[in-house]
C-alpha positions as CSV (number, residue, x, y, z in Angstrom):
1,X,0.0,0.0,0.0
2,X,1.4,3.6,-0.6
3,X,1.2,6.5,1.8
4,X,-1.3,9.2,0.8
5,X,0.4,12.7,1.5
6,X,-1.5,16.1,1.3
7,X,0.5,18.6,-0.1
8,X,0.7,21.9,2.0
9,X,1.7,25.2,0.8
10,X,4.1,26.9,3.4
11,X,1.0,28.8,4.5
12,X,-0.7,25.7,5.7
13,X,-2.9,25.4,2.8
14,X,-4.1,22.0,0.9
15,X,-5.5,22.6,-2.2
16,X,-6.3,19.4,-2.6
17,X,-8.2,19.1,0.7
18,X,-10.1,22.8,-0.5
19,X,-11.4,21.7,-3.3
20,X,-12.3,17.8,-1.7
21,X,-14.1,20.7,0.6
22,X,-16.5,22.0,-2.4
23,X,-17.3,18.6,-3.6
24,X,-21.2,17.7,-2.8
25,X,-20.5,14.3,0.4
26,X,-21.6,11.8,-2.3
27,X,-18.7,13.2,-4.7
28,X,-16.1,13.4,-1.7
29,X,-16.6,9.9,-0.7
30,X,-16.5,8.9,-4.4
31,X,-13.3,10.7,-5.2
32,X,-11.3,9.1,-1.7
33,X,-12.7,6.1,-2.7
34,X,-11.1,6.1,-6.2
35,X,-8.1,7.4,-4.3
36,X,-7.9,4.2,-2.0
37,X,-8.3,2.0,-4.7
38,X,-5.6,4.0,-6.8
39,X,-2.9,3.7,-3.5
40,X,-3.4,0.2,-3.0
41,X,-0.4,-1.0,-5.0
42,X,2.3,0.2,-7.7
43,X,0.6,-1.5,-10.6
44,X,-2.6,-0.3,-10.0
45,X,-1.3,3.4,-9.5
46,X,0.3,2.8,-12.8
47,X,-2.6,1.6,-14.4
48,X,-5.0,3.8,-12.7
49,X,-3.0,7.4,-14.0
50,X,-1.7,8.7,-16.6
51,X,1.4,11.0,-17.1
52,X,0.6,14.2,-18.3
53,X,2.9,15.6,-21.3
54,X,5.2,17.9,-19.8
55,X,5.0,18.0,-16.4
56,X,7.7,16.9,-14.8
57,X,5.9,13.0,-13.8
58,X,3.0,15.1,-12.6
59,X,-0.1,12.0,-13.0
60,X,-4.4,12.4,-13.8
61,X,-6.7,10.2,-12.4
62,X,-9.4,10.4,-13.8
63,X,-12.9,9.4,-12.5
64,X,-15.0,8.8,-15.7
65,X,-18.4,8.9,-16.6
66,X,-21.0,11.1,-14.8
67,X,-18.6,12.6,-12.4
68,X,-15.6,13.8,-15.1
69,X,-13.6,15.0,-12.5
70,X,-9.3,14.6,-11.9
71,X,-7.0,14.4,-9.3
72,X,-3.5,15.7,-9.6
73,X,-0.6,13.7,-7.6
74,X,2.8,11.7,-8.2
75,X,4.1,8.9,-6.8
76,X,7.1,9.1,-4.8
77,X,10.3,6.5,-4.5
78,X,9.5,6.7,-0.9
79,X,6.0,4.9,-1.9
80,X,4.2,8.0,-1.1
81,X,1.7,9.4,-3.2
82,X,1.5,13.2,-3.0
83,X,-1.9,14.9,-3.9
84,X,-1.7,18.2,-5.2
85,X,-5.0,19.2,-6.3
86,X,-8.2,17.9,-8.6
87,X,-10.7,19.9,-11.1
88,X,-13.7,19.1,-13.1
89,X,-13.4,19.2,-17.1
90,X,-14.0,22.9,-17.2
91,X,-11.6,23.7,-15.1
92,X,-8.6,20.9,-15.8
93,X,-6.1,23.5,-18.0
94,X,-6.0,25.7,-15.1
95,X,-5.7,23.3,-12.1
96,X,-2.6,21.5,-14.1
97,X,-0.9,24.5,-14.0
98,X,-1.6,25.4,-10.8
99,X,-0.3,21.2,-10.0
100,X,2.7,22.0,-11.8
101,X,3.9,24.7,-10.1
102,X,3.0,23.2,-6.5
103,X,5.1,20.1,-7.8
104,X,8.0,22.2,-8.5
105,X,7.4,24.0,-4.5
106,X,7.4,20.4,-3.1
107,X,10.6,19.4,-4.6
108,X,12.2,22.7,-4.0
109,X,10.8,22.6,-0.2
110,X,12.0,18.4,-0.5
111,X,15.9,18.8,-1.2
């Protein structure tokens, strides 16, 4: 099993956990759900992401059909999985910025 991390900006804030916050319950427990699932192993966080095209192994899952909506994280060599952030469709150019540059915080803050 790998270790879920939230990231945390150096003002104590967790995107990821903010916009968990704004989900509806019945989305929230979907999306940690998928999550769980996703953490359980290293194959199935492989098969459950994909790497997004220039982002410096920043990953998608992507929870499908009705819901459409993306969580943002990479897995470390430590077998942690760092969350960074999720979006809807509408929203998903944005939000992978916004996961690229807390990425590049983490390993700064990391070394």
């Amino acid at each position: 099993m790998l270790d879920r991390v939230i990231y945390t900006t150096t003002r104590g804030r967790q995107p990821f956990v903010r916009w968990l916050n704004s989900l509806t319950p019945h989305d929230r427990t979907l999306v940690l759900s998928v999550v769980e699932r996703c953490c359980a192993s290293h194959e199935r966080f492989d098969a459950m992401t994909k790497r997004l095209t220039r982002a410096d192994g920043l990953r998608e899952l992507e929870l499908k059909g009705r819901f459409n909506k993306r969580v943002y994280l990479i897995k470390t060599a430590a077998d942690e999985v760092i969350l960074f952030g999720g979006s809807g469709k509408t929203d998903q150019t944005k939000e992978i910025a916004n996961a690229k540059d807390r990425l590049a915080d983490w390993r700064r803050r990391a070394e």
